[in-house]
Gaussian input, Z-matrix of N, CA and C with variables (Angstrom, degrees):
# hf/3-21g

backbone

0 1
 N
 C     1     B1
 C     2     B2     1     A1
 N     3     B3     2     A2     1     D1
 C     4     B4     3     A3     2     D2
 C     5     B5     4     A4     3     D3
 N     6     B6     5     A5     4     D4
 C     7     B7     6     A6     5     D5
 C     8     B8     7     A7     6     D6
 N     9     B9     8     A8     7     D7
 C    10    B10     9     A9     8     D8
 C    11    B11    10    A10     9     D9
 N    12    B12    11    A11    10    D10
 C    13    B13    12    A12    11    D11
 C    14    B14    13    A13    12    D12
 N    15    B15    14    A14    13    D13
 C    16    B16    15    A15    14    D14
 C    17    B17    16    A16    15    D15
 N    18    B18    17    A17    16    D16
 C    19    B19    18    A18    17    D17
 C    20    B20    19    A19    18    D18
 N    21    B21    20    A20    19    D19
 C    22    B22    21    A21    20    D20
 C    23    B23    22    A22    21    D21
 N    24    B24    23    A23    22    D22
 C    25    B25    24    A24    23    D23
 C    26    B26    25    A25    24    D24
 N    27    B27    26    A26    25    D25
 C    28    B28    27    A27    26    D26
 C    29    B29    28    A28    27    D27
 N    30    B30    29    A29    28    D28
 C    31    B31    30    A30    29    D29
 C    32    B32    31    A31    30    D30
 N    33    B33    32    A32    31    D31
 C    34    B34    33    A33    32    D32
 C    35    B35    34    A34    33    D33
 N    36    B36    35    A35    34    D34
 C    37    B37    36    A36    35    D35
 C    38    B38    37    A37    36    D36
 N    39    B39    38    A38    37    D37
 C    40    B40    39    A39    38    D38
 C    41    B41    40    A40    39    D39
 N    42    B42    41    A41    40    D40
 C    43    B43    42    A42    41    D41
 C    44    B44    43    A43    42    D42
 N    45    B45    44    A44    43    D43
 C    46    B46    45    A45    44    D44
 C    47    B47    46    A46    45    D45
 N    48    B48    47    A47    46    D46
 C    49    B49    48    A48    47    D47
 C    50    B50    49    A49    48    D48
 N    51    B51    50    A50    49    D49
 C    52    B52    51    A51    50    D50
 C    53    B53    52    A52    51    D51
 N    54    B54    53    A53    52    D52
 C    55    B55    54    A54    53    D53
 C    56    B56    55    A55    54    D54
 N    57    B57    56    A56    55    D55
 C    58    B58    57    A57    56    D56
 C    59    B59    58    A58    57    D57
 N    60    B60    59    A59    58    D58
 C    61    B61    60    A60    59    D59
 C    62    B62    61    A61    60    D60
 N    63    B63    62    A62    61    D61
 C    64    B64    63    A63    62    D62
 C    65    B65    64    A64    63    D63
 N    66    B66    65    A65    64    D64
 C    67    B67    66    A66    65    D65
 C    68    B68    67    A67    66    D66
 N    69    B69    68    A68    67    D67
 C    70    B70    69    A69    68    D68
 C    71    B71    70    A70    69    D69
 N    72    B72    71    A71    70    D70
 C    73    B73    72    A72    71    D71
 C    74    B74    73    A73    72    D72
 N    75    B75    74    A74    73    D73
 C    76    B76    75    A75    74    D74
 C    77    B77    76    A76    75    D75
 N    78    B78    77    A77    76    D76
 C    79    B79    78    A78    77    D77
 C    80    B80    79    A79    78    D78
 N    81    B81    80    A80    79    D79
 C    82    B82    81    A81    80    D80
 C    83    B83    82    A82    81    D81
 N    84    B84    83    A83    82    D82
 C    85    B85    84    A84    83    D83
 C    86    B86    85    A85    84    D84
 N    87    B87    86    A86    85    D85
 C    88    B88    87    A87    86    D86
 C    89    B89    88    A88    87    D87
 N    90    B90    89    A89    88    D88
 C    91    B91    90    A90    89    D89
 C    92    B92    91    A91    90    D90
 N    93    B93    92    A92    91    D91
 C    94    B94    93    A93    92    D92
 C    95    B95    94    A94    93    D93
 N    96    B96    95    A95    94    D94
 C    97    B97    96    A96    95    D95
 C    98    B98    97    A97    96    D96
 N    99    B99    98    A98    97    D97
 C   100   B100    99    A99    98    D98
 C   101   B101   100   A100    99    D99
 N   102   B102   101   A101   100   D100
 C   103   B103   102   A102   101   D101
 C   104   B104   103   A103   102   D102
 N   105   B105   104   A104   103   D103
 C   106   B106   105   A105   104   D104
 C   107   B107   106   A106   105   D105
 N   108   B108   107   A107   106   D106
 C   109   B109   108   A108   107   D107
 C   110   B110   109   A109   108   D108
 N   111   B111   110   A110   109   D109
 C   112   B112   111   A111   110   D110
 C   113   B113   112   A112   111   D111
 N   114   B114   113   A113   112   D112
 C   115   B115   114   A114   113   D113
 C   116   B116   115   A115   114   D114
 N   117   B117   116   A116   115   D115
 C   118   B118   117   A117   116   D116
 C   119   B119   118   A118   117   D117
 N   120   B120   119   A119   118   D118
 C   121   B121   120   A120   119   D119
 C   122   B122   121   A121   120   D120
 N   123   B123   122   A122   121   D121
 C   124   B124   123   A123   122   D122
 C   125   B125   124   A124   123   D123
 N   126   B126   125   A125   124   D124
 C   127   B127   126   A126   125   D125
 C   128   B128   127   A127   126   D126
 N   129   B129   128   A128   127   D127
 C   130   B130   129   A129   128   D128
 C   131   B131   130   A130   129   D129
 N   132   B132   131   A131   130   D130
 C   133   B133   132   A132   131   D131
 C   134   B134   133   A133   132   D132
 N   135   B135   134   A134   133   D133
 C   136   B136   135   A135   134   D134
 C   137   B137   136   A136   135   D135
 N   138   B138   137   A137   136   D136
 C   139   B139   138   A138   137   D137
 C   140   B140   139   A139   138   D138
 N   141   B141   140   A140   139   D139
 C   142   B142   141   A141   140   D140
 C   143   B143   142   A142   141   D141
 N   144   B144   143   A143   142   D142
 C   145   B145   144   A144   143   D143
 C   146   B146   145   A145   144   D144
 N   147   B147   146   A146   145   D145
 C   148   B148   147   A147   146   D146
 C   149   B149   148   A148   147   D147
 N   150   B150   149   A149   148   D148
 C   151   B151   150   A150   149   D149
 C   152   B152   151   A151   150   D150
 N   153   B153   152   A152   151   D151
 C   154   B154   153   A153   152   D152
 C   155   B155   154   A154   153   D153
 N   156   B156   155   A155   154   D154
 C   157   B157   156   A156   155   D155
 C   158   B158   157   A157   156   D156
 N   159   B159   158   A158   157   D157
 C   160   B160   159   A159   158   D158
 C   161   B161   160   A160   159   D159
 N   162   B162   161   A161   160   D160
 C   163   B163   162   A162   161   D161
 C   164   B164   163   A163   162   D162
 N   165   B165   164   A164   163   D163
 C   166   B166   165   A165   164   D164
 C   167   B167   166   A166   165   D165
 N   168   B168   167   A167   166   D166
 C   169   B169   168   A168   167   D167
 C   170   B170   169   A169   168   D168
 N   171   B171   170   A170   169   D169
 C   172   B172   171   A171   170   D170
 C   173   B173   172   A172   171   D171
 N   174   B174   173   A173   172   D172
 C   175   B175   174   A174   173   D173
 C   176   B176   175   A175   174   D174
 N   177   B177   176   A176   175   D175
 C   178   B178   177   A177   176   D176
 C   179   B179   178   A178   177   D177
 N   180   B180   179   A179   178   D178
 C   181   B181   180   A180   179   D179
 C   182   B182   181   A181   180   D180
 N   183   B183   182   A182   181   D181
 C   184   B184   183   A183   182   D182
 C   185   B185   184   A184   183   D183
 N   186   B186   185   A185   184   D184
 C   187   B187   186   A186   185   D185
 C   188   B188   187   A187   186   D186
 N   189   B189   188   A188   187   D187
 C   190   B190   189   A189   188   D188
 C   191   B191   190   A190   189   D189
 N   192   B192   191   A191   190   D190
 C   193   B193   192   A192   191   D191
 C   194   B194   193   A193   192   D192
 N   195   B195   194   A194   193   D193
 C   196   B196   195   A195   194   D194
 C   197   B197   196   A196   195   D195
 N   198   B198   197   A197   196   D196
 C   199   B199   198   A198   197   D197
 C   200   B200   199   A199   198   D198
 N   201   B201   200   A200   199   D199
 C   202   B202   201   A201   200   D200
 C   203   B203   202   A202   201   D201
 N   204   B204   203   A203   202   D202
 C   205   B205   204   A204   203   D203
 C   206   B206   205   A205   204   D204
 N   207   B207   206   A206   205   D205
 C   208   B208   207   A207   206   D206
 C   209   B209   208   A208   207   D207
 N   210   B210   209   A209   208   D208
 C   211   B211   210   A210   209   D209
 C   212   B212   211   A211   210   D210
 N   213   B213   212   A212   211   D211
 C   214   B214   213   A213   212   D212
 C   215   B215   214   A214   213   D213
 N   216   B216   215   A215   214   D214
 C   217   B217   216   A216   215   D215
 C   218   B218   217   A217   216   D216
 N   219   B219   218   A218   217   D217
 C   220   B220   219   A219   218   D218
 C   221   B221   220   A220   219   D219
 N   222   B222   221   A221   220   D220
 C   223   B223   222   A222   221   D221
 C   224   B224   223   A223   222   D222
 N   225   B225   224   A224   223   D223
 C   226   B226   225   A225   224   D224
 C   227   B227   226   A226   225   D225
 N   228   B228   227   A227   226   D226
 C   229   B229   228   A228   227   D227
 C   230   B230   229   A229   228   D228
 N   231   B231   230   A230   229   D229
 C   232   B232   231   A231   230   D230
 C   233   B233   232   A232   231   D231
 N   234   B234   233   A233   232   D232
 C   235   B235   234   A234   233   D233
 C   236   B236   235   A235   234   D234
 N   237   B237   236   A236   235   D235
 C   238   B238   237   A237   236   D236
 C   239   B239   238   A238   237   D237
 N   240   B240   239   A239   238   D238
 C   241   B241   240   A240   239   D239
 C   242   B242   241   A241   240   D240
 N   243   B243   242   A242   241   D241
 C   244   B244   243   A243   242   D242
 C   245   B245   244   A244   243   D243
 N   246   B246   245   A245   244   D244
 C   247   B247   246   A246   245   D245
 C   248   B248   247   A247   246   D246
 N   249   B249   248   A248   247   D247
 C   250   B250   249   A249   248   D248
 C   251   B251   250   A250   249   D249
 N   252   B252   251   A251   250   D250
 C   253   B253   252   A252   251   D251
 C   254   B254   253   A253   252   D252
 N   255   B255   254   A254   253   D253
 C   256   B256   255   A255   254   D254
 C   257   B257   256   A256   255   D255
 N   258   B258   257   A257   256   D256
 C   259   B259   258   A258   257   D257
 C   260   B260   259   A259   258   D258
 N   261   B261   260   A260   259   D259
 C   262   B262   261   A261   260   D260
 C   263   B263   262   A262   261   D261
 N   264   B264   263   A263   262   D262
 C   265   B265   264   A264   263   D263
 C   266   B266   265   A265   264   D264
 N   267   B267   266   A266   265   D265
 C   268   B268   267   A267   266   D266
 C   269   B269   268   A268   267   D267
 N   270   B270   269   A269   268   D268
 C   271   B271   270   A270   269   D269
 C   272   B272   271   A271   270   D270
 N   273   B273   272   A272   271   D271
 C   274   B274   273   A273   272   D272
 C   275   B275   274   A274   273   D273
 N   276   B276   275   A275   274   D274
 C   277   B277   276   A276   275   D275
 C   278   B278   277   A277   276   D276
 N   279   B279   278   A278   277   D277
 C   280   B280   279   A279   278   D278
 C   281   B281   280   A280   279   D279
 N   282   B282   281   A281   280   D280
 C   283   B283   282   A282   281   D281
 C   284   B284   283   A283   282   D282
 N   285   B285   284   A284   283   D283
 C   286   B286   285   A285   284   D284
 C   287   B287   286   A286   285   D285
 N   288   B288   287   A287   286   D286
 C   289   B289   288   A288   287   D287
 C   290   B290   289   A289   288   D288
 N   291   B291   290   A290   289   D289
 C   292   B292   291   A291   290   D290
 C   293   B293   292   A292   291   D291
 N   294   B294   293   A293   292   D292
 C   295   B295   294   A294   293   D293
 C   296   B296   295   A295   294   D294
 N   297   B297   296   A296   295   D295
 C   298   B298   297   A297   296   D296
 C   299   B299   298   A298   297   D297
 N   300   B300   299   A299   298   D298
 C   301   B301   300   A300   299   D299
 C   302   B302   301   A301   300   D300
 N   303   B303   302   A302   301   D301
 C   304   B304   303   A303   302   D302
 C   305   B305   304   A304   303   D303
 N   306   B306   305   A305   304   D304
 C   307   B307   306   A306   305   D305
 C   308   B308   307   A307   306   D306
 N   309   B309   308   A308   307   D307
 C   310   B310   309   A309   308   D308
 C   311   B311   310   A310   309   D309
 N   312   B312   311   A311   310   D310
 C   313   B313   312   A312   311   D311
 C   314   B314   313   A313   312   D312

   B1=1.4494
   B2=1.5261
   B3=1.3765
   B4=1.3174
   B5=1.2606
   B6=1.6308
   B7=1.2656
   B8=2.0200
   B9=0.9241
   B10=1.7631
   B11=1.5169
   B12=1.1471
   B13=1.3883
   B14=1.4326
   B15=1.2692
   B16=1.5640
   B17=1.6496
   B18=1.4647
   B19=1.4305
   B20=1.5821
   B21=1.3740
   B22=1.1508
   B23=1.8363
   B24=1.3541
   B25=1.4930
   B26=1.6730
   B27=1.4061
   B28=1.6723
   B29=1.3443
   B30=1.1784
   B31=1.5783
   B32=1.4824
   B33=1.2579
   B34=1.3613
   B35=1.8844
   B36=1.2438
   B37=1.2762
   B38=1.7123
   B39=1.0533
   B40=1.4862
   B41=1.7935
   B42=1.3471
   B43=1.5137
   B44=1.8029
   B45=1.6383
   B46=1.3440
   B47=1.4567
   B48=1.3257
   B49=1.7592
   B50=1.1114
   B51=1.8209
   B52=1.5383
   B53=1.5307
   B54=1.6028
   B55=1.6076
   B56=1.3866
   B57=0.8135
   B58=1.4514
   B59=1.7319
   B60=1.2592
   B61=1.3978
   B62=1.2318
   B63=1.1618
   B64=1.3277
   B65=2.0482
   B66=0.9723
   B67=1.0390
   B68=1.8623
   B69=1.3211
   B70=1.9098
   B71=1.9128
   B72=1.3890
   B73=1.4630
   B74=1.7931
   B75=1.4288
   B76=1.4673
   B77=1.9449
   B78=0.9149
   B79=1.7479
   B80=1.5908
   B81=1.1469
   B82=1.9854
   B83=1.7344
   B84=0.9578
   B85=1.1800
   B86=1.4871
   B87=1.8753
   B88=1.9399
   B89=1.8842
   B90=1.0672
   B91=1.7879
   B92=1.6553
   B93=1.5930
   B94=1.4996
   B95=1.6049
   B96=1.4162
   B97=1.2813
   B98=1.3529
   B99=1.0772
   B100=1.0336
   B101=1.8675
   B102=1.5387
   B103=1.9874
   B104=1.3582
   B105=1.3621
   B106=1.8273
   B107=1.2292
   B108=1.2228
   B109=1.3909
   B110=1.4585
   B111=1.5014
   B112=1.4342
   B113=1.4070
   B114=1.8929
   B115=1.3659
   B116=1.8824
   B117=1.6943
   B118=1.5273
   B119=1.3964
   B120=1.5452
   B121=1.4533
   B122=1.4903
   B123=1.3763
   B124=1.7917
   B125=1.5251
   B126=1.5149
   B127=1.7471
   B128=1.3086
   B129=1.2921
   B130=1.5622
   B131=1.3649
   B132=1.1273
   B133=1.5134
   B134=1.6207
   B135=1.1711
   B136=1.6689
   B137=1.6179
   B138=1.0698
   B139=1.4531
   B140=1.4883
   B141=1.3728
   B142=1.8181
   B143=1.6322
   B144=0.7114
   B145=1.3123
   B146=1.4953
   B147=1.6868
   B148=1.4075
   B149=1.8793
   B150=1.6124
   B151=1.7195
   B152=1.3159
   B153=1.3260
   B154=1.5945
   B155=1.7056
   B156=1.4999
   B157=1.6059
   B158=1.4115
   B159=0.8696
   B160=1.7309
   B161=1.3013
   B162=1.3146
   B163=1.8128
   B164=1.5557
   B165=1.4951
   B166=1.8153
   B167=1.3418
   B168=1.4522
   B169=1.2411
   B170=1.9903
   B171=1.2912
   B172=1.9292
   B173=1.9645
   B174=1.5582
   B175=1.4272
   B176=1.4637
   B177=1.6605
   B178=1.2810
   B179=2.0281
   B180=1.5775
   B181=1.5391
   B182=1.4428
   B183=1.4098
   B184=1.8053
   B185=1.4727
   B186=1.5490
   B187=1.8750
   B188=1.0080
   B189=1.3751
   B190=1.3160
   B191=1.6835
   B192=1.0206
   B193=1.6815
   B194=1.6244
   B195=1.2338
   B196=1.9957
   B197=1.5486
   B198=1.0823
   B199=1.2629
   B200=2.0801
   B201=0.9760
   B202=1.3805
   B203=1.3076
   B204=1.3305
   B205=1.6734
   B206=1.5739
   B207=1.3576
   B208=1.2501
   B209=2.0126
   B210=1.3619
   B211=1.7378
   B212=1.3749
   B213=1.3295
   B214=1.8506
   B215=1.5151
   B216=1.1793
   B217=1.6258
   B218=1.5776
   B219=1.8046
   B220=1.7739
   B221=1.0610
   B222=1.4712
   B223=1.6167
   B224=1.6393
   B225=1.1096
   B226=1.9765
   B227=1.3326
   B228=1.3467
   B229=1.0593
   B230=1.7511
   B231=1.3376
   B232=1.7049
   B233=1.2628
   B234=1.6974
   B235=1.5964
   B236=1.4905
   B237=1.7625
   B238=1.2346
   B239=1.4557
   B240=1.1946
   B241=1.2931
   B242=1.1544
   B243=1.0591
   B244=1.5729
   B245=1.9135
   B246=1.2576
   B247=1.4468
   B248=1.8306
   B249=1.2590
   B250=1.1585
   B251=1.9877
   B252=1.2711
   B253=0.8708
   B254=1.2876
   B255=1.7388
   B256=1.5224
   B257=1.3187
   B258=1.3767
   B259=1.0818
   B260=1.8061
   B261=1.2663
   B262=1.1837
   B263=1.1869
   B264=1.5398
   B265=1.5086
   B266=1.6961
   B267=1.1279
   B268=1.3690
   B269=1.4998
   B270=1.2021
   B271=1.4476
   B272=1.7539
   B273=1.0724
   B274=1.6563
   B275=1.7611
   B276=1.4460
   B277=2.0967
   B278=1.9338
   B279=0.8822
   B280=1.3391
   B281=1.4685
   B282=1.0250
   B283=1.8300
   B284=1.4298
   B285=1.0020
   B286=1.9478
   B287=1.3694
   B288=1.2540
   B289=1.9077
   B290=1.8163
   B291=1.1981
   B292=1.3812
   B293=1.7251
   B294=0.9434
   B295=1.5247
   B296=1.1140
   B297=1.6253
   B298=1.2410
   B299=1.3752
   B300=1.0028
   B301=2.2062
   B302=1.2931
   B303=1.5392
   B304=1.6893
   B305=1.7086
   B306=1.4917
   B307=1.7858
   B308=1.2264
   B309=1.4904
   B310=1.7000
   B311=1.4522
   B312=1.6315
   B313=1.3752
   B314=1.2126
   A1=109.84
   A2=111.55
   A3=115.66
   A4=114.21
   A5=113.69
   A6=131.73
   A7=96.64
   A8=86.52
   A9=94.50
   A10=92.23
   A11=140.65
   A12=148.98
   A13=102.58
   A14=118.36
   A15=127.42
   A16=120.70
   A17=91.76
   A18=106.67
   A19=112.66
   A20=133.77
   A21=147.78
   A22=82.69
   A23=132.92
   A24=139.66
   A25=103.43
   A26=113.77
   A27=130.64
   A28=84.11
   A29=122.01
   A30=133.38
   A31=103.64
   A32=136.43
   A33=162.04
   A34=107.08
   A35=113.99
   A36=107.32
   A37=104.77
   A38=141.23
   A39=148.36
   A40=93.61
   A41=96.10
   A42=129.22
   A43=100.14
   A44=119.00
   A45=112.23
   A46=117.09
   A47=123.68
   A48=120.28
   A49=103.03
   A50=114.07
   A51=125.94
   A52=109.94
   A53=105.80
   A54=101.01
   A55=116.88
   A56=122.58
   A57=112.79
   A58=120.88
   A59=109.12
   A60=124.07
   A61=116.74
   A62=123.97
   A63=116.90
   A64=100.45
   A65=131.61
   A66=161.00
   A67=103.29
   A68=92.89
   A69=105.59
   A70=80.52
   A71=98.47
   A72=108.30
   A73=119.66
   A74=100.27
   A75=119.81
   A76=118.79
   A77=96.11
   A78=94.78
   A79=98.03
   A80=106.62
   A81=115.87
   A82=92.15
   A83=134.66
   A84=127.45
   A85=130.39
   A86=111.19
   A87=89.86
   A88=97.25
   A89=126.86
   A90=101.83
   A91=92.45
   A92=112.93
   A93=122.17
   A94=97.54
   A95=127.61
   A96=131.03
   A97=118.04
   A98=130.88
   A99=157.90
   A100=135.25
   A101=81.48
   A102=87.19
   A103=109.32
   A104=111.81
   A105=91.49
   A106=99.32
   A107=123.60
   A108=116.84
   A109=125.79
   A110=116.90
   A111=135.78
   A112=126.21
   A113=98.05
   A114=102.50
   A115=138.77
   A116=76.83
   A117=91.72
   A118=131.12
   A119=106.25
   A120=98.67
   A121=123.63
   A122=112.55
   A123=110.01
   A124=94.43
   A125=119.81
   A126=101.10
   A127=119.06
   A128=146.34
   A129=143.37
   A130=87.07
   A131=138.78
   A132=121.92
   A133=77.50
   A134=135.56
   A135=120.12
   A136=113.05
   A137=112.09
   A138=122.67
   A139=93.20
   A140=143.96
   A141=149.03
   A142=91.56
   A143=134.61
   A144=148.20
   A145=104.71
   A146=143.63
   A147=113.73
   A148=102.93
   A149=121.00
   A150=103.78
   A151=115.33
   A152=142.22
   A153=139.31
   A154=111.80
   A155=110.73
   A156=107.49
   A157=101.48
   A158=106.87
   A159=119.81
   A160=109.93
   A161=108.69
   A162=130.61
   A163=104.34
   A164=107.05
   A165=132.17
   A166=93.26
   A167=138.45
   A168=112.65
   A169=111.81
   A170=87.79
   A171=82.08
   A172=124.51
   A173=95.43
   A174=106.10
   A175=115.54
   A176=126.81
   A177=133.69
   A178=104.82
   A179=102.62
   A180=96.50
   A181=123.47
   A182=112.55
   A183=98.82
   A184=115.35
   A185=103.66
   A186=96.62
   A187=125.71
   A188=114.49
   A189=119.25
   A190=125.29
   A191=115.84
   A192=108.12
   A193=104.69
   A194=114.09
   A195=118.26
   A196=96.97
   A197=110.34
   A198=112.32
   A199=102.26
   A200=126.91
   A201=113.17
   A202=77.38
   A203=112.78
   A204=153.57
   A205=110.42
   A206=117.31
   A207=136.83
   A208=74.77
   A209=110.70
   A210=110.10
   A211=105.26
   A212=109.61
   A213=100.83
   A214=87.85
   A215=125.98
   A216=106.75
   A217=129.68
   A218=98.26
   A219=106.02
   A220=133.54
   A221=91.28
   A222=100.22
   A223=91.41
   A224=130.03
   A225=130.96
   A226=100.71
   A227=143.94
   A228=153.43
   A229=108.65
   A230=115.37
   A231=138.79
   A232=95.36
   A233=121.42
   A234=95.72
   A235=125.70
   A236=106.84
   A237=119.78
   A238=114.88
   A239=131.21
   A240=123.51
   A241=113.69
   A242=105.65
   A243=129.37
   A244=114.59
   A245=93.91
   A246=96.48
   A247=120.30
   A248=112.49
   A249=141.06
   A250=119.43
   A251=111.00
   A252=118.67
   A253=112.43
   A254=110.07
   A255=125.59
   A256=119.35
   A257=132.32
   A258=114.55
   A259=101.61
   A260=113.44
   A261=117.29
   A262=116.20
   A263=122.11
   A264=118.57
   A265=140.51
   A266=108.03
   A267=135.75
   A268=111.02
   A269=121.12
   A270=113.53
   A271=92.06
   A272=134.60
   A273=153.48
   A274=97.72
   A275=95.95
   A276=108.85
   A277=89.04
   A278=124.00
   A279=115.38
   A280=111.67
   A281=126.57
   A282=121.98
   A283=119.50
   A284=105.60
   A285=106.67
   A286=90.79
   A287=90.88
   A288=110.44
   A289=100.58
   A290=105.32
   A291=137.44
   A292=98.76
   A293=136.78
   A294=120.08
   A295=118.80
   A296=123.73
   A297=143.20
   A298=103.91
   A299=127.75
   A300=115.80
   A301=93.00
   A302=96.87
   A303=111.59
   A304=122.36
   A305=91.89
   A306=83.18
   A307=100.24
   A308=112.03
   A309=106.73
   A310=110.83
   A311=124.28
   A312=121.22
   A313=84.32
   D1=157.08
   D2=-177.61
   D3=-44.58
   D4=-72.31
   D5=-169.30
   D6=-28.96
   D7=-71.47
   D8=-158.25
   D9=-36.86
   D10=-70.53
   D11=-173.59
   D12=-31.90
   D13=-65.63
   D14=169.70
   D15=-26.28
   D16=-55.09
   D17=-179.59
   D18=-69.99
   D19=-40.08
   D20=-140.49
   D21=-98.91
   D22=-41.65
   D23=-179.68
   D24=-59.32
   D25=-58.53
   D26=164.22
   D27=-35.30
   D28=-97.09
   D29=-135.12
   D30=-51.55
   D31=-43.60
   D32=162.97
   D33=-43.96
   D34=-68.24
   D35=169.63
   D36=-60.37
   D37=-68.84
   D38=-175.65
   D39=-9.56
   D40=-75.52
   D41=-151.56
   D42=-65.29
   D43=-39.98
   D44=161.64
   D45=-68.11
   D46=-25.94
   D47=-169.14
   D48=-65.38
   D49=-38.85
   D50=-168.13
   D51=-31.70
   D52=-40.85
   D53=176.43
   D54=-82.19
   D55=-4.32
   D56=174.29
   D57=-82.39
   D58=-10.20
   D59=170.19
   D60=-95.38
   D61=1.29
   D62=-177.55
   D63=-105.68
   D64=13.45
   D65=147.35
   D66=-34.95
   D67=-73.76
   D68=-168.33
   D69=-103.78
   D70=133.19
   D71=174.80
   D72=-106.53
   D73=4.16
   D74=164.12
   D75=-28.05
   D76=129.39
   D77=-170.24
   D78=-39.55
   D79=-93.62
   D80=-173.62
   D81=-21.55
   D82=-78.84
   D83=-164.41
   D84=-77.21
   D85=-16.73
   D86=153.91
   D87=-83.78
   D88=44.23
   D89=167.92
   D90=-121.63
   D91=-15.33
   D92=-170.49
   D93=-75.95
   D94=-18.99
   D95=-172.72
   D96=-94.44
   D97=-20.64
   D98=121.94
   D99=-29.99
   D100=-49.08
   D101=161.11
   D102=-77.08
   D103=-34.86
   D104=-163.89
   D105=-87.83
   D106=-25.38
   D107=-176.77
   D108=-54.19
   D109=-54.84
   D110=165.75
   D111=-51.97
   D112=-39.64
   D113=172.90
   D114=-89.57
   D115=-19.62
   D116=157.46
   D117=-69.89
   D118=-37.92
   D119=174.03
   D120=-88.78
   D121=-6.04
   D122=171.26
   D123=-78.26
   D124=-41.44
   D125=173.35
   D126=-60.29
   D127=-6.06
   D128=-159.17
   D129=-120.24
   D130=-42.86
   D131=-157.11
   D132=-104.44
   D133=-55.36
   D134=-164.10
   D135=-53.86
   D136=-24.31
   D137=-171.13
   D138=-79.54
   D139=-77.01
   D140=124.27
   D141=21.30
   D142=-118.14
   D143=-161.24
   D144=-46.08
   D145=-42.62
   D146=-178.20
   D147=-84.86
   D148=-26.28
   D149=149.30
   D150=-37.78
   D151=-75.54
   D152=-162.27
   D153=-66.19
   D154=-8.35
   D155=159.65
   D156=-71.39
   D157=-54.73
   D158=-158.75
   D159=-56.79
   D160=-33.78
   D161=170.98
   D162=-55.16
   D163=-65.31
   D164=-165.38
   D165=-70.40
   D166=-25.26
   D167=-177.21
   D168=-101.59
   D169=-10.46
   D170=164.77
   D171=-87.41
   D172=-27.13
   D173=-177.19
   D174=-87.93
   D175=-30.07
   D176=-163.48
   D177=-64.93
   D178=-27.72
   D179=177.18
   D180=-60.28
   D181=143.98
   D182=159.54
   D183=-43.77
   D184=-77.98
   D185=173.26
   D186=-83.31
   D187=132.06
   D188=157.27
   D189=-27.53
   D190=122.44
   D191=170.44
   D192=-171.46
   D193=155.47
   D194=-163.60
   D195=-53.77
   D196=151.17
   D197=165.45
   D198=-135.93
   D199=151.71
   D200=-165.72
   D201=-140.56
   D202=135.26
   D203=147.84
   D204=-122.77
   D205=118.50
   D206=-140.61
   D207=-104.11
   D208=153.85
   D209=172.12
   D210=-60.53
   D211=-35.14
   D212=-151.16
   D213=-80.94
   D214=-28.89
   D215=172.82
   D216=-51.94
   D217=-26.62
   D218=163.06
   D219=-99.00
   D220=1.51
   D221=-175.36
   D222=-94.74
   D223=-39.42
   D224=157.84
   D225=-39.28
   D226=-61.08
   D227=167.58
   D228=-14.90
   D229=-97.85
   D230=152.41
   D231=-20.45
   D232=-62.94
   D233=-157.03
   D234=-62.53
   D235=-23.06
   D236=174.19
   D237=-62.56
   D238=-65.15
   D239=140.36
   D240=20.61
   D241=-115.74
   D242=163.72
   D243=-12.94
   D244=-51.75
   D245=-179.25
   D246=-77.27
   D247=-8.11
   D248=145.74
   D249=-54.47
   D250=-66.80
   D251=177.57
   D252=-40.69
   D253=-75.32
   D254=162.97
   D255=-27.12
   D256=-24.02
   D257=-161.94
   D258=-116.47
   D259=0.06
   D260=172.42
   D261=-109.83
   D262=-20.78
   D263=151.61
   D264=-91.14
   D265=10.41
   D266=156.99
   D267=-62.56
   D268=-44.02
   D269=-161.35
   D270=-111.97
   D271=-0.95
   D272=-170.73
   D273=-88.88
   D274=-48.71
   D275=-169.10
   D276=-90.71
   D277=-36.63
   D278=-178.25
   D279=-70.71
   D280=-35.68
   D281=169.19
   D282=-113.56
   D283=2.32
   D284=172.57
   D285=-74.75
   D286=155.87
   D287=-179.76
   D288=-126.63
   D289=45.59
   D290=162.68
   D291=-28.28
   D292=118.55
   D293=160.47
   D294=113.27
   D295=-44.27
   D296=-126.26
   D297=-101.76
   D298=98.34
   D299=178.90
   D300=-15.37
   D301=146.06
   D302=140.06
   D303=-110.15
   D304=124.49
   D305=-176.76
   D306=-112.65
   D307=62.17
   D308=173.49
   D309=-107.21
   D310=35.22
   D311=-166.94
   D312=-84.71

């Protein structure tokens, strides 16, 4: 379906910009390199992976017969994902010292 494609293009640009921020190593912006990076690629592969459910759950029967998975059921899928991500880089950007000299020579 479209959507997923859409998302999987997002996630893809996200995940290439990531390098372009790592350029300026400024706090706000090495933790910004870091968001797109992580979050781009659970959208590209999460988006990948709830298509190939959707695949595995029409082909895995003996007979053939409709099986309906509605998008927003994979798009719940991804968002969890995602909500995963968030919740492990929240507390990652809150105590990383991202940026910061090190004067431990």
């Amino acid at each position: 379906s479209p959507i997923f494609l859409a998302i999987i293009v997002v996630g893809g640009i996200m995940s290439v910009s990531s390098v372009f921020t790592l350029i300026n190593r400024e706090n706000p912006v090495c933790h910004s390199s870091y968001w797109l990076l992580f979050v781009g690629f659970t959208l590209v592969y999460g988006s990948l992976l709830a298509k190939n459910y959707r695949i595995l759950q029409i082909f895995k029967r003996d007979k053939l017969r409709i099986v309906v998975i509605k998008n927003w059921q994979l798009l719940s899928f991804v968002g969890v994902m995602v909500l995963i991500d968030v919740l492990l880089l929240v507390p990652y950007s809150l105590n990383s010292s991202c940026g910061t000299p090190d004067n431990t020579l």
